[in-house]
C-alpha positions as CSV (number, residue, x, y, z in Angstrom):
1,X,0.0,0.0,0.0
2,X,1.5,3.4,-1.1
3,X,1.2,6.0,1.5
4,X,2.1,9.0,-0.8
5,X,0.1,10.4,-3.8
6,X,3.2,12.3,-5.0
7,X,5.3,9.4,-4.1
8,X,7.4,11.5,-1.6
9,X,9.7,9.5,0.8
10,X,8.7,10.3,4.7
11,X,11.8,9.8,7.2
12,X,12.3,10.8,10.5
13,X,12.6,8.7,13.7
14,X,11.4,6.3,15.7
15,X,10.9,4.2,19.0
16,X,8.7,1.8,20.6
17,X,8.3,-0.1,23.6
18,X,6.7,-3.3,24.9
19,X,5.9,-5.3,27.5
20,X,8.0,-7.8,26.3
21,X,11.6,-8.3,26.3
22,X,13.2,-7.9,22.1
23,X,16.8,-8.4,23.6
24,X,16.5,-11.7,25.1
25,X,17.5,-15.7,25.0
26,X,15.1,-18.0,23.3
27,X,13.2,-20.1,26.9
28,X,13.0,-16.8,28.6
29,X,10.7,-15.5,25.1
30,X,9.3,-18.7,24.5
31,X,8.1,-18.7,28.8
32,X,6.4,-15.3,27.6
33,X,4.6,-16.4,24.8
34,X,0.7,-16.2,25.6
35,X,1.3,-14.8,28.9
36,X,2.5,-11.2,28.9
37,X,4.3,-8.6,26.2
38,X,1.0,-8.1,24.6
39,X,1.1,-4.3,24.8
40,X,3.0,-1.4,23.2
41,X,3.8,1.8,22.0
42,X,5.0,2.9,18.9
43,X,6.0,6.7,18.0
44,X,7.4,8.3,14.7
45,X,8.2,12.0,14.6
46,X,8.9,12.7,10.8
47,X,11.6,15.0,9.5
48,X,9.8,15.3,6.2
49,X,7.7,14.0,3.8
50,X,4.3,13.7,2.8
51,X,1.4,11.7,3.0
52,X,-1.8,11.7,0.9
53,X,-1.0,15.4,-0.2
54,X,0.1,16.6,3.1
55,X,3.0,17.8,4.1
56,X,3.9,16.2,7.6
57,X,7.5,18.1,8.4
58,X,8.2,18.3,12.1
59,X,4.9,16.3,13.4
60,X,4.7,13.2,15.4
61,X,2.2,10.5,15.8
62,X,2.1,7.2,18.2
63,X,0.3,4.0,18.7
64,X,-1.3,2.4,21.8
65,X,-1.3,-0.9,21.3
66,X,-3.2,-4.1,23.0
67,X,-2.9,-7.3,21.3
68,X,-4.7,-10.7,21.9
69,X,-1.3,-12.2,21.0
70,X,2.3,-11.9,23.1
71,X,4.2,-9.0,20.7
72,X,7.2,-11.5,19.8
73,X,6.8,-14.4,17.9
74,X,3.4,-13.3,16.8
75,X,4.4,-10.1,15.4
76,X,1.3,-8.8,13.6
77,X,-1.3,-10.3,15.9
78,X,-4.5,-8.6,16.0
79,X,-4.5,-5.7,17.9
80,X,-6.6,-2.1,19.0
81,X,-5.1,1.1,19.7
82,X,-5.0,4.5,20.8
83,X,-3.8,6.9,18.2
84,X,-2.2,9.8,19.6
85,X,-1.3,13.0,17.0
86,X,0.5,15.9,17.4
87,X,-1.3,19.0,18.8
88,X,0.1,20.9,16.2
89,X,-1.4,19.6,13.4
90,X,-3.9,20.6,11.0
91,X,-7.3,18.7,10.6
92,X,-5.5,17.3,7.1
93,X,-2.4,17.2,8.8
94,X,-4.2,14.7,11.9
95,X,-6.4,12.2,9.1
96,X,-3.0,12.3,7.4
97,X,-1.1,11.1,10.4
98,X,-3.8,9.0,11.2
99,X,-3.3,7.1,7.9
100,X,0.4,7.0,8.8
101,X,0.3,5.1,11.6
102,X,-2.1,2.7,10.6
103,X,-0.3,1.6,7.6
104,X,2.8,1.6,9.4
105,X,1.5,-0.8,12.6
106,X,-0.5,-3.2,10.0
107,X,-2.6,-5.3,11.8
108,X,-1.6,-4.2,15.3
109,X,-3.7,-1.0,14.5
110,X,-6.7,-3.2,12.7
111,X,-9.2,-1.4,15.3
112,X,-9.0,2.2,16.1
113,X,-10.8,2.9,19.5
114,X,-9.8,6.7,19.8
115,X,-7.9,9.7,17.7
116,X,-6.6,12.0,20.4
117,X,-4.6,15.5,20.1
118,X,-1.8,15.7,22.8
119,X,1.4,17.9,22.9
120,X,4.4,15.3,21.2
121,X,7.9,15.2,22.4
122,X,10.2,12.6,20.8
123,X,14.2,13.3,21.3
124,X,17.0,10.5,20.2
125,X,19.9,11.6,21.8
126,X,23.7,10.3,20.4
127,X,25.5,10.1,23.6
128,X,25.4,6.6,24.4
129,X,25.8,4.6,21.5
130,X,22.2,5.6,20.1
131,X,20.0,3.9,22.6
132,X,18.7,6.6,24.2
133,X,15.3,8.2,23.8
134,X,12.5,10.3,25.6
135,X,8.9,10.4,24.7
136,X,6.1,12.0,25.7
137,X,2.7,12.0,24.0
138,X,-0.8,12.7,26.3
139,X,-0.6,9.9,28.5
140,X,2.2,8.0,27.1
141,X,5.7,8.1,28.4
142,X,8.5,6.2,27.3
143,X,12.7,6.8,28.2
144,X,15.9,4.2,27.2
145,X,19.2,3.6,27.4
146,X,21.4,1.1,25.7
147,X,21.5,-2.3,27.0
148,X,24.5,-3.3,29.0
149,X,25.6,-7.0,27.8
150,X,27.6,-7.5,31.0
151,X,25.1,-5.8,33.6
152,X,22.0,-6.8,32.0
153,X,22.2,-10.2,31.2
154,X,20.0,-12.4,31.8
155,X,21.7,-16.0,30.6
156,X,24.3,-16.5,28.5
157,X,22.3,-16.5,24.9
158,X,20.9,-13.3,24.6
159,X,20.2,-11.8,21.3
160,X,18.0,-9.6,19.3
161,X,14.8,-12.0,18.9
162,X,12.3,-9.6,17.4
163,X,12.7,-7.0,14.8
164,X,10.4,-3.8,14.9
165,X,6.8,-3.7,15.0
166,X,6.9,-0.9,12.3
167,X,7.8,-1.0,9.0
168,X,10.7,0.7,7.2
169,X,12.3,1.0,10.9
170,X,16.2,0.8,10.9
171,X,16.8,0.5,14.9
172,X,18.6,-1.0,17.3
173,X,17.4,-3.0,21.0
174,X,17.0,-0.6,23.7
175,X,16.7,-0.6,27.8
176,X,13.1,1.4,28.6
177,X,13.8,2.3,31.6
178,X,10.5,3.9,31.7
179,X,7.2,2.8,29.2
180,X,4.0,3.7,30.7
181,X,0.5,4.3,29.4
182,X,-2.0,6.0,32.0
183,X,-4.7,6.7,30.0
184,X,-8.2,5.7,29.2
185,X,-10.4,3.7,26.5
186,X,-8.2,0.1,26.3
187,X,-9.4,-0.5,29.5
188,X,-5.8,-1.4,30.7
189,X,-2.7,0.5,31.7
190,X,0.6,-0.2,32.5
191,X,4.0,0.8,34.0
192,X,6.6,-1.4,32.8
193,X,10.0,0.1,33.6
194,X,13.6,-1.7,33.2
195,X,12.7,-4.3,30.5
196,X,15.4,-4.8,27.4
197,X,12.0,-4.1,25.5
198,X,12.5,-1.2,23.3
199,X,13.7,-0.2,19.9
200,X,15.5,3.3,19.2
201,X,16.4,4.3,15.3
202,X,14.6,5.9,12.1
203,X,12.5,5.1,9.7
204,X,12.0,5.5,5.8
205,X,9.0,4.6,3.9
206,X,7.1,5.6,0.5
């Protein structure tokens, strides 16, 4: 599915958390499979580009997600979301976000319970090894920092077992040392701080 009318590339960056470890060794993902890791955020603030005839420079949108399935092996389970835009935008500016997001998270994003405008804050900072991040969107807030292999190991196989929930995401496996969601309309919230559960990068798509 083409996002752009005029073809335009869209870029900018990205990070997501979830419940769910992404850095981790094969039993301690398979003993979460079905239990837990079945919520997340994803967040893109785009540098430029433009989508459906909009230009979208500067603007950031993010997903709430809940899934019925854990968000590792199962990586485009069927999910609903929050979708939070960018209090700066435009009525076109917000559908066209809107769009954005949902083409981006695929089936994660299949049902839409609520559009809401918040003030969006998304900074990747470049002084540890890109791994660090700060978001905040309404009632999202999400922070890393670059896993440790010696002081946060868990056994001896670790890895990166999951790539991004997003598409065109180039990113690496992050710490979130803070990933909560306090708002309303999933009927859940969580505060899941400390977890090898993130992803910090960019992102190009057409």
């Amino acid at each position: 599915m083409m996002l752009n009318t005029d073809a335009s590339t869209v870029r900018g960056q990205y990070v997501e958390a979830r419940t769910c470890d992404v850095y981790t060794g094969s039993c301690f993902a398979n003993a979460d499979t079905g239990l837990i890791g079945k919520n997340g955020v994803l967040a893109w603030k785009i540098d430029s580009g433009t989508v459906a005839g909009t230009k979208l420079d500067g603007l950031g949108v993010a997903a709430v997600v809940a899934s019925k399935d854990t968000l590792g092996l199962k990586q485009s389970g069927p999910g609903r979301g929050i979708v939070i835009v960018d209090a700066k935008a435009t009525t076109a500016q917000r559908a066209a976000l809107v769009a954005f997001a949902r083409v981006q998270a695929g089936n994660l994003l299949g049902e839409i319970i609520a559009v809401r405008s918040a003030p969006f804050d998304l900074t990747i900072c470049h002084c540890d090894g890109e791994g660090c991040a700060i978001l905040k969107a309404g009632d999202v807030k999400v922070s890393t920092r670059c896993i440790d292999v010696d002081h946060d190991k868990g056994c001896g196989n670790e890895t990166t077992m999951y790539p991004p929930l997003a598409k065109g995401v180039t990113a690496r496996a992050a710490v979130a040392a803070e990933h909560t969601f306090s708002g309303k309309g999933l009927n859940e919230t969580w505060n899941d701080a400390g977890r090898r559960g993130a992803f910090v990068g960019t992102f190009v798509t057409r």
